[in-house]
C-alpha positions as CSV (number, residue, x, y, z in Angstrom):
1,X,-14.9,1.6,-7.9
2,X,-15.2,4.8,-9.3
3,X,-12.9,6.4,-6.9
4,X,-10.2,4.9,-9.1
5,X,-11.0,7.0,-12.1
6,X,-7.7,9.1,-13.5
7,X,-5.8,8.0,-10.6
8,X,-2.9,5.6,-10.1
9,X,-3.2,2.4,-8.0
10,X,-0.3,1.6,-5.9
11,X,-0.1,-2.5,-5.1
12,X,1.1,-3.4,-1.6
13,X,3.3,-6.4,-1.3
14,X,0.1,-8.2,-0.3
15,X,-1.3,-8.3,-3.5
16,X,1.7,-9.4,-6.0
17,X,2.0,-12.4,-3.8
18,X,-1.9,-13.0,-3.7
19,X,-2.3,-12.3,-7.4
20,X,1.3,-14.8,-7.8
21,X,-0.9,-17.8,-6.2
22,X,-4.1,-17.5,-7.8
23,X,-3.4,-15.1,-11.4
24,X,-6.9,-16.5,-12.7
25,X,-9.1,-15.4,-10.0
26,X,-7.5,-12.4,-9.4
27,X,-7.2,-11.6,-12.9
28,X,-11.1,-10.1,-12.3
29,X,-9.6,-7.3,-10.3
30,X,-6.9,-6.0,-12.3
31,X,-10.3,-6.2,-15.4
32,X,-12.0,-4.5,-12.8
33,X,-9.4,-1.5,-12.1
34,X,-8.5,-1.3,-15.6
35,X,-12.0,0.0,-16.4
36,X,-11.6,3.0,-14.6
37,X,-9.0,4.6,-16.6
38,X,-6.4,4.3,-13.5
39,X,-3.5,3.3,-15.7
40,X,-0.9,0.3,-15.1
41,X,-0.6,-0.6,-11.5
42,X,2.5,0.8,-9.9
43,X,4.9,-0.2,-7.3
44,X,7.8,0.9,-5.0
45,X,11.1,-0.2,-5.0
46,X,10.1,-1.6,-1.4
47,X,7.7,-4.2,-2.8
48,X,10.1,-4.9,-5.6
49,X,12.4,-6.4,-3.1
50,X,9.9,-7.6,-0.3
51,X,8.6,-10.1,-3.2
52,X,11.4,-10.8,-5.3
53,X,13.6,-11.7,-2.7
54,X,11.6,-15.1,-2.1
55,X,12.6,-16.1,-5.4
56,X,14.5,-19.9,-4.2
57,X,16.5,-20.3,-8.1
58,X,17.4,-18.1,-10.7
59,X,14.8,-20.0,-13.0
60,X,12.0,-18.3,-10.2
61,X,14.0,-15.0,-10.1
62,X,13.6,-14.6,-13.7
63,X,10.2,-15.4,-13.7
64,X,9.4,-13.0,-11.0
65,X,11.8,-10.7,-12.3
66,X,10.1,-10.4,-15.5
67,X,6.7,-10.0,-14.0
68,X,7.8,-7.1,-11.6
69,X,9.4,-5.6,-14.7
70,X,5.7,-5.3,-16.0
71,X,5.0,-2.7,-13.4
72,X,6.3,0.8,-13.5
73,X,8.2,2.0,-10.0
74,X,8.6,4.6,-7.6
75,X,11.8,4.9,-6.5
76,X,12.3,5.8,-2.8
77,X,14.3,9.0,-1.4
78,X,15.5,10.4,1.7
79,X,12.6,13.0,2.0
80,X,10.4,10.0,1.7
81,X,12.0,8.3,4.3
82,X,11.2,11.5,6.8
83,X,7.7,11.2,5.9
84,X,7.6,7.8,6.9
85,X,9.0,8.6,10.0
86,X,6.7,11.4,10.4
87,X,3.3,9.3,9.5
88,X,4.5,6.6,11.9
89,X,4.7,8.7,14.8
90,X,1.7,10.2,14.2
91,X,-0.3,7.0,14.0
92,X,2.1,5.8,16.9
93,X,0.6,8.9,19.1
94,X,-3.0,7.7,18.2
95,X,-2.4,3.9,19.2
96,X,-0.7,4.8,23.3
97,X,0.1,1.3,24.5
98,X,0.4,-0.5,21.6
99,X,3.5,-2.0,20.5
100,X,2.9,-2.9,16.8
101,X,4.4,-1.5,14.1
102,X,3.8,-1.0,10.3
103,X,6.8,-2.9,8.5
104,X,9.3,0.0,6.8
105,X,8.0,-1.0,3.3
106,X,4.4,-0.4,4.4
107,X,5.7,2.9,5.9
108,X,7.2,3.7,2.9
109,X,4.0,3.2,0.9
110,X,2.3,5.4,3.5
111,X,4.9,8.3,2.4
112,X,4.2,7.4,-1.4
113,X,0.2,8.0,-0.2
114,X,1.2,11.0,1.3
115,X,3.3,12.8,-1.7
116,X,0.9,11.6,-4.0
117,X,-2.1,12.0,-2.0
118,X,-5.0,13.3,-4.6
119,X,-3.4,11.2,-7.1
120,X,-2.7,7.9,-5.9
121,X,-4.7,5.1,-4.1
122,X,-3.3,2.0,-2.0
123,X,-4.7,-1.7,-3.2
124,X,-3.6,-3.4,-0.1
125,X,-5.0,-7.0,1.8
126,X,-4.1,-5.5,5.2
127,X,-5.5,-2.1,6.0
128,X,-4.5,-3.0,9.4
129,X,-1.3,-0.9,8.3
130,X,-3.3,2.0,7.2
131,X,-5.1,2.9,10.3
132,X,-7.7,5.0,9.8
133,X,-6.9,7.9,12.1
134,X,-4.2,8.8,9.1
135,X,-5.9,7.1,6.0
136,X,-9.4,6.8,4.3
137,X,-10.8,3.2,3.6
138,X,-12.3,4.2,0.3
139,X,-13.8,0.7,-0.5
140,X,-13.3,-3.2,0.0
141,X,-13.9,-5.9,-2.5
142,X,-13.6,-9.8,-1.4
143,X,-12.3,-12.0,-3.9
144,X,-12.8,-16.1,-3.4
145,X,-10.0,-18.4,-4.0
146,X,-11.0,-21.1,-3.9
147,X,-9.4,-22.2,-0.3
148,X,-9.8,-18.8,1.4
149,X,-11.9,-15.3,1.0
150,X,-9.2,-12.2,0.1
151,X,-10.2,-9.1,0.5
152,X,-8.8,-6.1,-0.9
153,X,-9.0,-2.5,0.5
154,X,-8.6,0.7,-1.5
155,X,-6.6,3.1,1.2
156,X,-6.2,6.8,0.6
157,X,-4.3,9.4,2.6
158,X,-6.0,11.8,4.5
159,X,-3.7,15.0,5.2
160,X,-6.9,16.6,7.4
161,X,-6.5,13.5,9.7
162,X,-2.4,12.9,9.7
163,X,-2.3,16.8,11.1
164,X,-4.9,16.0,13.8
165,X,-2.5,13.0,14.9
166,X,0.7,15.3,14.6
167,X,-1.2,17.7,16.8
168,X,-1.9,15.1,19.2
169,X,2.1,13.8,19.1
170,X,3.1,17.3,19.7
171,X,1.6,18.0,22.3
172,X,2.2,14.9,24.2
173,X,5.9,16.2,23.8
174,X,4.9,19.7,25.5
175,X,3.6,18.1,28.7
């Protein structure tokens, strides 16, 4: 996993709630990331609320509360919210037919991908949300449970690709 040297790793929803379930086994991949000198694993506000809002008591709140608290966060902003918009209508022009959608927190981590593109890298358990005519599958590691196989794919935006798509939206607008 080298391509995680110097760069951050943003966690997907996916993987706090994986992670929540089983913290020993999955305990070897945050050993394994940390050896690449990618820093503390970072989240969006997004994720912050997609997984603390399962908490069913304040005694679980706290608990999750104080384990989100642990990772550092990107806060979300209107010019991130555009480029959400923009990515999913490009990968919307690439997919004609098809009626699924990413979720607007996984479209939100597809603009944090984008702004922070050379720097940052996606830890994700569905790259079904990262389609690769926009993103890079840079590598995926499986990790067993116990009661089921996870794996884990390292998504990267690719800005070479996402104009290619825009192209392809824009000019489906011209005819």
């Amino acid at each position: 996993m080298e391509f995680l040297k110097n760069k951050f790793l943003l966690l997907d929803t996916n993987i706090l709630i994986e992670a929540s379930k089983a913290p020993k086994v999955l305990r070897s991949f945050f050993e394994d990331i940390a050896r690449y000198d990618c820093g503390k694993p970072i989240i969006i506000d997004g994720v912050y609320f997609e997984f603390i809002r399962n908490a069913r008591d304040r005694t679980e709140y706290d608990k999750i509360k104080l384990m989100l608290d642990e990772y550092d966060k990107i806060l979300t902003t209107e010019a991130d919210v555009e480029m959400a918009i923009q990515i999913s209508l490009a990968c919307a022009a690439m997919q004609p037919g098809s009626s699924k959608q990413a979720s607007y927190v996984d479209s939100l981590l597809r603009a944090q991908l984008q702004k922070y593109q050379d720097k940052i890298i996606l830890a994700t358990t569905n790259y079904h949300d990262f389609p690769l005519h926009c993103f890079d599958r840079l590598h995926t590691e499986a990790y067993d449970l116990g009661s089921k196989i996870i794996t884990i794919s390292f998504i990267q935006f690719n800005q070479k690709k996402f104009e290619n798509c825009m192209q392809v939206f824009e000019s489906k607008n011209s005819k």
